[in-house]
N, C-alpha and C positions, 0 to 999 in steps of 0.2 A: 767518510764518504757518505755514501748513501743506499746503498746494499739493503743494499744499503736498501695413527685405530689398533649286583641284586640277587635278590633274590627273587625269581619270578614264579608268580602264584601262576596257576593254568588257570586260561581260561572259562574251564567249566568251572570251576570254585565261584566263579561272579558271575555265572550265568543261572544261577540257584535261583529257586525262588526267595523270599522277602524274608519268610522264617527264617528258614534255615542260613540264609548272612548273617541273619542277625542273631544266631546262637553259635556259628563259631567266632564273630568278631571282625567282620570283612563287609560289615556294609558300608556303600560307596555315598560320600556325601556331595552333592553338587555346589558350587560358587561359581560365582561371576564377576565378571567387569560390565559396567551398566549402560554406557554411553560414550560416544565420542563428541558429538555435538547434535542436542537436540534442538529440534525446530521452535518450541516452545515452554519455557520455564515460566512460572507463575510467580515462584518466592526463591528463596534461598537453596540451592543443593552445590553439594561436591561434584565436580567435573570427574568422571573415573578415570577420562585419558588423564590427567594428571596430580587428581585429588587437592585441583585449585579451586578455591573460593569462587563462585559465579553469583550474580542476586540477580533483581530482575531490571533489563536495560542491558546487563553487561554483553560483549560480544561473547561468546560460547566456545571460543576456541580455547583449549588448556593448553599450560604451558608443554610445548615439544623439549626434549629431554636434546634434540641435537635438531644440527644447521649444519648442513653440505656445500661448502663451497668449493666453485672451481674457478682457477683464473690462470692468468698469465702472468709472466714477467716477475723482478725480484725487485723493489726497489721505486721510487718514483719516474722513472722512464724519460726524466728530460735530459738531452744531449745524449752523450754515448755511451752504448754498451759496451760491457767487457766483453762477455761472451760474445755478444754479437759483432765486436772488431775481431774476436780470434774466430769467427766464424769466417768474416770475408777475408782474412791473412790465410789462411789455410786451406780454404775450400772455393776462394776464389782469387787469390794470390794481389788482394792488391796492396797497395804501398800502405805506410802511415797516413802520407798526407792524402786519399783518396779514402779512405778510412774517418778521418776529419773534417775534409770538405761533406762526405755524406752526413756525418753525425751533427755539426756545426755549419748550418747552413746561412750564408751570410757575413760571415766570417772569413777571413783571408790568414794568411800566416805572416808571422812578424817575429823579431827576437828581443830580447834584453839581455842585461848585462846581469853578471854573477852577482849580484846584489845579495844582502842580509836577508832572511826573513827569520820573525820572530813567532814560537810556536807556545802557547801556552800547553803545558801538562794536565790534564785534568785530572789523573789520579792523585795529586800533591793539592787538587781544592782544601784549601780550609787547614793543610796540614799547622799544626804548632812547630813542630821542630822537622826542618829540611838538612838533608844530612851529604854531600857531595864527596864524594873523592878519586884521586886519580893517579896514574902510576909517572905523573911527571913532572915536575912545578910547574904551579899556578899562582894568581894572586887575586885576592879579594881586597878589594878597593887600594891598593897599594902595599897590600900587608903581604909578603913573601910566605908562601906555603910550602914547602918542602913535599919530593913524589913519597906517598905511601902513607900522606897524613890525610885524615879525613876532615873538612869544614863545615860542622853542625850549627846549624842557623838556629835560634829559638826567638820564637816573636816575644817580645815585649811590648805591649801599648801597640802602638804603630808603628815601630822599628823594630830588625832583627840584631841580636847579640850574635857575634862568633868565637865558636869555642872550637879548637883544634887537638885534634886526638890520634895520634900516631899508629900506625897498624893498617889504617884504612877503614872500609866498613864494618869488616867482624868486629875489629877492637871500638869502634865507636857504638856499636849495638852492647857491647858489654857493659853490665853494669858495675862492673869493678873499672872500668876504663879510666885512667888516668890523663886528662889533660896535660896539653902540652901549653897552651896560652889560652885566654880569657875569663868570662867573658867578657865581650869587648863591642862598644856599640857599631853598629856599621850599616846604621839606616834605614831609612823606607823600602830601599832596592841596591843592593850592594850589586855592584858587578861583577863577576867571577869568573876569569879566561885565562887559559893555560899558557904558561910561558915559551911555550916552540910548539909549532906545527907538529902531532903526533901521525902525519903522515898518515896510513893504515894501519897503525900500532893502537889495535885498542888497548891496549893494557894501559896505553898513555893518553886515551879521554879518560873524560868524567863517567862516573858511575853513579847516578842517583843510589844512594843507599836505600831510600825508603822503598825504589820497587825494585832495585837491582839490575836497571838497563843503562845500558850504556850511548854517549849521547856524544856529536862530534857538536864543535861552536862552544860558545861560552853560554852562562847563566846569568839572571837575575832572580831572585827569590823577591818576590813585590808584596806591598799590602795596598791593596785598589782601593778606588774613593769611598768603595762597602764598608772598606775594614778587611775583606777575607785574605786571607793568604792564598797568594799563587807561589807556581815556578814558572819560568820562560825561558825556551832554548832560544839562543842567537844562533844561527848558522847558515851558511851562505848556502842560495838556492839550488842549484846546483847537488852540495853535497846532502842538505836536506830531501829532496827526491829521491837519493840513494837508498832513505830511510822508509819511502812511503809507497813504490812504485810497487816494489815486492810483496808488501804487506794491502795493496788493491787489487794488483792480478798476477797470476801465479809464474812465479819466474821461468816453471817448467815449460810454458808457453814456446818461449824462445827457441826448443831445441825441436818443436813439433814442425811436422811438414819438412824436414832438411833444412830447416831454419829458415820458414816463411812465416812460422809466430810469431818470430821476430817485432814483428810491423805490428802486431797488439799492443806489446811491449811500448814500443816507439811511439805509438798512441796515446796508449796511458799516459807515458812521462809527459809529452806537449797538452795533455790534458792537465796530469796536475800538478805542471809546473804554473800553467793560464790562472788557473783554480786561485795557487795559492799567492802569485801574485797581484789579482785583483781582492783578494782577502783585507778586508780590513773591518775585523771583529768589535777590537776593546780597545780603550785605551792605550794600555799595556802591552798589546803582542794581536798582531795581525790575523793570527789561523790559532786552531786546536789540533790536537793530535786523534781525534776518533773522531766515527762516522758523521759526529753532528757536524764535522769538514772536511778534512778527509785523513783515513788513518795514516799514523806516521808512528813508524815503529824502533827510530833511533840505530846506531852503527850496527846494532844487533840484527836487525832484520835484511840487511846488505847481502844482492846475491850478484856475481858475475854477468849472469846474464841480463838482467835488471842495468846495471854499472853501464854495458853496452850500450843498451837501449839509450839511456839516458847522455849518453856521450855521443850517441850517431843523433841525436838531436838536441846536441847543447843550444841552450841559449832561447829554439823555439817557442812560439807560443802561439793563440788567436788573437787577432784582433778586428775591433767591429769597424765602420768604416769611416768612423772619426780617429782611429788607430791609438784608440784606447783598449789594451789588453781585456782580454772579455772572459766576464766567470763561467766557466766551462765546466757545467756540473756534469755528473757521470752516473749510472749507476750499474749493477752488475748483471740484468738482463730488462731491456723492455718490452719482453713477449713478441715483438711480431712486427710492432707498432711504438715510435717514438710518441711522448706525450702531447709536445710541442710547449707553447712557453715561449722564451726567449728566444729558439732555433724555430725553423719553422717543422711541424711534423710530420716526417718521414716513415716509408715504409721500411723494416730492418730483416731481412731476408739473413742474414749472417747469425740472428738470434736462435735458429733453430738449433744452433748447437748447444743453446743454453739448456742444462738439467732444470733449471723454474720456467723454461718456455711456458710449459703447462705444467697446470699443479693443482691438489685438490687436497681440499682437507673438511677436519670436522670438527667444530666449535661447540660446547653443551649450551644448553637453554640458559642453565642459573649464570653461567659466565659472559653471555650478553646481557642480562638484567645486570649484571654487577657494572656492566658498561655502562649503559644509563638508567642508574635505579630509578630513575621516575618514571619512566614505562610499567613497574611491579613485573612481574611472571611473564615473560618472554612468549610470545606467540609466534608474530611472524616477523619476516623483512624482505623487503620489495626495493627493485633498482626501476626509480623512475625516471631516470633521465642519463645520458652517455653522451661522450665525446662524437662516439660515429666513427672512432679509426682501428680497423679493425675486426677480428671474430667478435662476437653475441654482439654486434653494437660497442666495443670501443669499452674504456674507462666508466666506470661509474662516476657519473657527476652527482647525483642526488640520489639520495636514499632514503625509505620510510621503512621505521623501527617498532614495532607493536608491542603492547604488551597488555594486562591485564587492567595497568591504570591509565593506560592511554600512550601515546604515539609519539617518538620523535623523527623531524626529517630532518638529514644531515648532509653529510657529501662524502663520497666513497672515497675519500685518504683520512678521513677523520675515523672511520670503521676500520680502514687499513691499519691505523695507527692505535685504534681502544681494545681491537683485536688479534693485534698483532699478524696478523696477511702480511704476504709477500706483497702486495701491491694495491693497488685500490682496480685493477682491471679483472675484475672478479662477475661471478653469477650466481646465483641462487639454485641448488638442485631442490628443487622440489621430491619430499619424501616419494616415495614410491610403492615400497613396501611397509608391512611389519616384523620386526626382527623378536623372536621368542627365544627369551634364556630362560632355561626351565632349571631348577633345583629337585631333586630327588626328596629331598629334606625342607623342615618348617626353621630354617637357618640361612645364615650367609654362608659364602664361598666360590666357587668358581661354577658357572652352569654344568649340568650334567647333560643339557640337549642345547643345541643351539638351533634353532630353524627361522625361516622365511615365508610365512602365509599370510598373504591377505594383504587389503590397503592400506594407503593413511590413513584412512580417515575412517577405517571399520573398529568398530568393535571387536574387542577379543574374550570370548569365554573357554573355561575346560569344559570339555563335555565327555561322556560316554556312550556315545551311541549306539556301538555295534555289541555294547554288552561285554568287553574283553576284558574289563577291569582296569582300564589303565585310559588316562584322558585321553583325546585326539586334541584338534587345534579348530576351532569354530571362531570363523568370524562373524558378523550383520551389521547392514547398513540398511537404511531404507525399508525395513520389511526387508530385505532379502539376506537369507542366512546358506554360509560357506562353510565345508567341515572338510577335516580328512580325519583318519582314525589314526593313522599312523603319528607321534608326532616328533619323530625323528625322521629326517628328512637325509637322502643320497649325499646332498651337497648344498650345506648350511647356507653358502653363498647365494644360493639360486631360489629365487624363489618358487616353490613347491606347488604344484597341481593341485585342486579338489576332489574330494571325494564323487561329493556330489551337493546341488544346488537346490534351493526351495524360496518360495515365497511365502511369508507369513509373519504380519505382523505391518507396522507404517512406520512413518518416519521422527513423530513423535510418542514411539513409545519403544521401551526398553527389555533388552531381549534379558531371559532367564531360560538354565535348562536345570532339568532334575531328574530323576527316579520316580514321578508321579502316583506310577501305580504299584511299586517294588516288583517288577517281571525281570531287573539285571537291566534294562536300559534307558536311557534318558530319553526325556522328550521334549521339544521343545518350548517354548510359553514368551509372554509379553505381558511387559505392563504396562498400562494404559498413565503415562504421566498428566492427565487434565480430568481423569478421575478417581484413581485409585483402584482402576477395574485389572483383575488377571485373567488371560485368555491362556489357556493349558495343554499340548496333544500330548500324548503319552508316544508316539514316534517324531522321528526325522520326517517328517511330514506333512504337507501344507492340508488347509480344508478348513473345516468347523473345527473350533472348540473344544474338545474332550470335556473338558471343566470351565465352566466361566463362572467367576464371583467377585465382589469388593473389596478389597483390604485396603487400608492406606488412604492416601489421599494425595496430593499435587505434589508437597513438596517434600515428602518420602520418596526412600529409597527402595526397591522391591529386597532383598535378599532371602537365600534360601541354602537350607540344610537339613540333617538330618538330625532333629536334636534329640529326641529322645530314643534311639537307635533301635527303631522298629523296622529299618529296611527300607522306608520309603519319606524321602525328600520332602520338609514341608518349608512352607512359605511366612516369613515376616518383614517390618520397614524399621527403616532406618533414618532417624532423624538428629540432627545436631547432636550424638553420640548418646541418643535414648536405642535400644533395640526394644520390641514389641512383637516375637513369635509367640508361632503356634506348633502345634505338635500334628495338626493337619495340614492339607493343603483346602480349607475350606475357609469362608467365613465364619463370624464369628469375632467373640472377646482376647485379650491376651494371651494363653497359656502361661508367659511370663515377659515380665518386664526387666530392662536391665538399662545401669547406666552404664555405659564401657565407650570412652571416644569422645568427640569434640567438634562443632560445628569445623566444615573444613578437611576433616580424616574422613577419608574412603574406607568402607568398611569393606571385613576380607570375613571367606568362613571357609572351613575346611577341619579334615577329621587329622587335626596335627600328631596326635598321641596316637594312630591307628585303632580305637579302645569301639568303633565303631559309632563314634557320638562326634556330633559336628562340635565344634566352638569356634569362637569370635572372635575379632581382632578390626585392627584399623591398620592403615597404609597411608603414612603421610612424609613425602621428601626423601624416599627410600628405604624410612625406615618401619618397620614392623613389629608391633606389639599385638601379643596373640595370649589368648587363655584359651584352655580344654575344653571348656565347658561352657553355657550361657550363663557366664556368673558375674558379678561384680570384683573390682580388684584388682591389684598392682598387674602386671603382664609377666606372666609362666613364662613367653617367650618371647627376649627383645632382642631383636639384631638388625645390621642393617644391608640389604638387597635392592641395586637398583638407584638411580639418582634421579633428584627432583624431574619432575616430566611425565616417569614413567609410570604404566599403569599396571597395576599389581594385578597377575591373575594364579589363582592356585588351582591345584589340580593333584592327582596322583597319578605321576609320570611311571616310577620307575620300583617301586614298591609299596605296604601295605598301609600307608599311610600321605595324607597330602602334604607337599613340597612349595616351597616360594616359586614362583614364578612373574617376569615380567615383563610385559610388551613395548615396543618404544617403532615408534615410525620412523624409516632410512631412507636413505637412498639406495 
């Protein structure tokens, strides 16, 4: 068919002065995240929301770590729904055929006669050896089979041999199995049909061996004008429905309302008896047995109530108004809103009973670039164009796909399809928040905080601002910076309150906070990305400057810590995995130089070891390579936290040393 997400130090210990941190081994080192999207790049830097490649020309957005989507319906939505026929049998009592006439508009009802249809297997594609058996005589091409012997097909060239094995399937599955006759050649397509009507006695159909269901009608094992090996059930339509109707919508249906689901039931079947009568696939066999037609699950799937259905509308079908039986596609909810197509599109008011009426989900960034890798790093996707039938605007008809190498526009059942959606009537939630998993530890494993602050499109640093030794959650955007202290939040879900608010700083330049003066608390600063300038307060506090001087240049990175664990935060850049601090926060020449990282890695800094000394690290696609110390050399600590998108921010959450942490924008 179509169907078809401690140990805690006191407070006063880190509100010491600068010495004495620094002589028992607790002083706080600051890091950051640098930007989300800035106004102006000159050359090459690392995007920190997602530590993707940016030059100069590219667009500025990193790639987003996830995609919110919400939609309707389960399925392509043309002709009629399941849910939404046992919606109107149930909760508005009407018949099958008004049930049809809504769904199938244009169409009239008509019947035919119990004819053959022929159903190709698709689990038996390509098989080499098809293996049949059954508890009652049969015969293949005129050769008499005896009940309880199995008839094992093996392709040669392009005809099958038959080899006959006593026992049934177990003993044919054996490899000590003893033949009873061949091999023996029996053609392109041998025909294989049981000698007396087995009535409802499955024990006396056919039993495919290879998957173990049981099947009423006869077979052909064929080799197609490919070359592949098939199998084909023959079976009259009729009892073939017996096989599909149960296995489309739920036989339980029937017994709901005092038996007014009934009329779903009765729906379905004059659906996909139309279906599979206007079928004409392949060569070889008319329909398929799964969704790519509609499923058919052989005697095995056969339910009573189902049996009814299909008998209180023997024979029925659509036809169009040349009174040619008409392909009556179905699917199992269409949201609200038929697609239209061949029916004309209707409103489906019986669909609310569908469980995928509405439905949301969450897609990662790197698994829509994998959808169309020529976009590179996953940005964003916009629905430009809709049907019109409908909530948000109706189906997605067109859709644009962004990414870091450029853009593709497609059509929303091609999205529904590379992303696996319930449907192509879908919407784009635009993020909302920021979501903080924090780690306790310079490791992977499960968050130790989980919270909710701030926008998409902010910036996230650790900071310390009120002096307690332990980070709060600081966003900026714009020159305007957001903190609270706390950064464990009532309720992870909800996005969290501010402390308090400030202005400082513009929109092309990037925030930093540190220990400036070692008084126990941060303060805030900027760096000026068109000149390498840093602007410095020693509080939570907008105004002048505390400190203004040079470091750096355009296409550096500001970062900052405390490297030589004197108590107070200093400042160095970061470029294509050169580091260049200082043991101040002044200008000046190097203090030291280091190669650690690679054009492309965001670089992280925090006091991993608690030892009171910052060191360095890079954040690239999750994962995290970190040293103690500013030194050269393989990584003291690799693991991986966080997936491509997200942007790494460290902090020390929850004791005496800093923790992985990382941000990613939600809905």
């Amino acid at each position: 068919m179509h169907h078809h997400d401690r140990d805690a130090q006191p407070a006063a210990r880190h509100a010491r002065r600068s010495a004495e941190r620094k002589a028992d081994g607790a002083a706080r080192h600051r890091r950051g995240r640098w930007w989300h999207k800035p106004a102006a790049l000159l050359a090459v830097v690392a995007a920190g929301a997602g530590g993707v490649q940016l030059s100069q020309g590219d667009d500025a957005r990193a790639d987003t770590s996830q995609l919110t989507l919400t939609g309707h319906g389960f399925g392509h939505g043309r002709g009629l729904s399941q849910w939404g026929s046992y919606g109107y049998a149930v909760d508005k009592g009407w018949s099958s055929a008004r049930i049809l006439d809504r769904y199938y508009g244009g169409t009239t009802a008509g019947s035919i006669r119990n004819d053959e249809v022929s159903v190709r297997l698709l689990a038996l594609d390509g098989a080499s050896t098809i293996t049949l058996a059954s508890g009652g005589d049969y015969n293949v091409e005129g050769t008499s089979v005896p009940a309880g012997t199995a008839a094992r097909f093996t392709r040669t060239g392009g005809t099958w041999a038959l080899t006959t094995v006593p026992g049934g399937c177990a003993a044919a599955a054996s490899p000590s199995a003893t033949p009873a006759t061949g091999p023996v050649d029996v053609g392109p397509s041998p025909a294989v049909w049981l000698t007396n009507d087995p009535g409802d006695d499955r024990s006396k159909m056919f039993t495919v061996c290879n998957s173990g269901s049981t099947y009423r009608g006869s077979f052909r094992p064929v080799v197609d004008s490919t070359g592949t090996s098939r199998l084909v059930n023959f079976v009259a339509i009729e009892q073939y429905l017996r096989g599909v109707v149960p296995a489309e919508s739920p036989a339980a249906w029937g017994d709901a309302a005092g038996g007014a689901g009934m009329a779903a039931l009765e729906a379905q079947a004059v659906a996909a008896r139309s279906y599979a009568r206007s079928e004409g696939r392949y060569s070889y066999a008319q329909t398929c047995d799964t969704t790519a037609c509609q499923v058919y699950g052989g005697a095995g799937r056969e339910d009573r109530r189902t049996d009814t259905a299909i008998r209180g509308t023997a024979g029925v079908v659509r036809l169009d108004s040349r009174g040619a039986v008409v392909r009556t596609e179905f699917s199992a909810s269409t949201g609200g809103w038929t697609a239209g197509g061949a029916f004309p599109a209707v409103e489906d008011e019986g669909d609310t009973r569908s469980p995928y009426h509405d439905w949301k989900v969450t897609v990662d960034g790197p698994s829509i670039s994998r959808a169309w890798p020529q976009i590179g790093a996953f940005s964003s996707m916009q629905v430009t164009a809709r049907n019109g039938l409908g909530a948000d605007g109706g189906r997605a008809t067109k859709v644009v796909v962004t990414g870091s190498a450029g853009s593709v526009t497609t059509t929303g059942s091609d999205v529904r399809s590379r992303l696996g959606l319930r449907s192509d009537w879908f919407s784009v939630v635009s993020p909302s928040a920021q979501t903080w998993m924090l780690r306790g530890t310079p490791d992977g494993g499960d968050p130790a905080l989980t919270s909710r602050f701030g926008g998409p499109k902010d910036t996230t640093l650790a900071c310390d601002f009120d002096g307690s030794g332990r980070d709060g959650l600081t966003t900026y955007r714009n020159g305007v910076w957001t903190k609270r202290d706390d950064a464990s939040t009532p309720d992870p879900n909800a996005v969290a309150s501010p402390d308090a608010t400030i202005s400082y700083g513009a929109s092309w330049m990037l925030p930093v906070c540190g220990d400036w003066d070692g008084d126990g608390k941060d303060g805030v600063g900027v760096y000026d990305t068109r000149t390498g300038t840093w602007y410095l307060r020693n509080s939570f506090s907008g105004g002048n400057p505390d400190t203004k001087f040079q470091y750096g240049w355009s296409a550096a990175l500001p970062v900052v810590g405390d490297w030589d664990g004197d108590g107070k935060d200093s400042i160095g850049v970061y470029y294509a995995g050169t580091w260049m601090v200082r043991n101040t926060a002044t200008p000046g020449r190097p203090d030291t130089t280091v190669q650690y990282g690679w054009k492309g890695a965001t670089p992280v800094t925090g006091d991993w070891a608690g030892s009171g000394l910052s060191g360095i690290g890079v954040f690239s696609g999750g994962r995290w390579m970190l040293r103690d110390t500013v030194s050269p050399g393989d990584p003291q600590r690799l693991f991986d936290y966080g997936v491509p998108g997200d942007a790494p921010v460290a902090g020390r959450w929850t004791d005496g040393r800093d923790g992985a942490g990382i941000t990613r924008p939600t809905a």
